[in-house]
Steps between C-alpha positions, in 0.01 A plus 500: 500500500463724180793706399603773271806506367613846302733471269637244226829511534759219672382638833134488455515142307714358776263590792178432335674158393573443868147586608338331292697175604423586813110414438400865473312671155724747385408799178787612335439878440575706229479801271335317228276156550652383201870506670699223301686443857214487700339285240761220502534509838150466594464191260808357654373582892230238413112557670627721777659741274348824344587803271282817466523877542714666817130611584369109446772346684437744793182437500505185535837461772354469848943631573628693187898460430669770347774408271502719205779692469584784760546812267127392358339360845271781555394503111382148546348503843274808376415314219378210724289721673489674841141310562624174411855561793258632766543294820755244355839383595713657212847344511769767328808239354598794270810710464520838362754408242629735280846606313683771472851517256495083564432475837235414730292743701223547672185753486336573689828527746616668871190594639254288328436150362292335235317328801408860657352581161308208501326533811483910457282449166272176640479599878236236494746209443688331718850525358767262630861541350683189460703222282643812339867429623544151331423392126208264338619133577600619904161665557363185454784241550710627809692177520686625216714666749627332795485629900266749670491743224203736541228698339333844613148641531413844538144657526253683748211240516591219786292236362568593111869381584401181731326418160794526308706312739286185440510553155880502505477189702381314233771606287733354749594788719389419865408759699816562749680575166258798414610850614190721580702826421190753631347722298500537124764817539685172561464402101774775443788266626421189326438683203811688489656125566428474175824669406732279698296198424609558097843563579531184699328290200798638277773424784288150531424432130199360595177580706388252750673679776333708803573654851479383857466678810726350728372655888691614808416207788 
């Protein structure tokens, strides 16, 4: 399968990386097609690796990955073009990230999420939220973490998410360990996760950690 990938940074190399050693084509979007980042890591990615454009990766991603960063998500998904996200799976990893007097926070916050945004400005996507509560090398490596830890997907379209499920799959994460959350309102909690989940790196020192569900019998 072809896939975009939006972003250069650790989160975008480390997917694309995994797809593409997965046996799918992957383009490595961008501002600029010149992106040193992109550059070396498309050389490195071999034949099945790409860089280009946001616009030229989502053109040419049959599933387009966001993973820029969340305070610039919208910047970069209008950039790759509302045409070019029409009627595609559009898998959110971001976090709306920012800092305020040292500390983390989030905006949009409450009674929003970056994933409502998404979907509100390309109602023609299909906009699953997910991988957003764990960092780069768990996405894609869950064994990094031992037990029944989970992950959580939240969006309106059924089949958009059954998609993503199989796509986490090959990353390692079988299905029963997927939490279909409902609707992408549901983005709100994982996202504000965020805060806890950077507390708990500090308690931890270290970020291959993640949450389980344990359920009532």
């Amino acid at each position: 399968m072809r896939y975009a990938v939006l972003g250069t940074g650790e989160v975008g190399r480390t997917l694309a990386g995994k797809l593409v050693a997965l046996g799918h084509e992957v383009t490595l979007g961008s501002r600029t097609k010149d992106n040193a980042a992109a550059l070396a890591w498309a050389q490195e990615a071999g034949p099945g690796g790409h860089n280009g454009t946001f616009a030229d990766a989502a053109a040419f991603g049959e599933v387009v990955v966001n993973a820029t960063g969340g305070m610039v998500s919208l910047q970069a998904l209008e950039a790759a073009g509302a045409a070019n996200l029409a009627g595609k799976l559009l898998v959110d990893v971001a976090n709306p990230l920012a800092f305020a007097d040292g500390e983390v926070v989030l905006d949009p916050v409450g009674s929003d999420s970056l994933g409502e945004r998404i979907q509100r400005a390309f109602p023609q996507a299909r906009v699953v939220k997910t991988l957003n509560t764990v960092n780069s090398a768990v996405m894609v490596d869950p064994s990094r973490v031992p037990g029944e830890h989970v992950l959580f997907l939240s969006g309106e379209d059924t089949a958009a998410k059954e998609q993503t499920a199989a796509l986490l799959a090959e990353f390692g994460w079988p299905r029963e360990r997927v939490v279909d959350l409902g609707g992408i309102t549901s983005a709100r909690g994982t996202e504000a996760y965020l805060l806890l989940w950077v507390k708990a790196m500090g308690a931890l020192g270290h970020a291959d950690f993640n949450v389980a569900l344990q359920r009532a019998r």
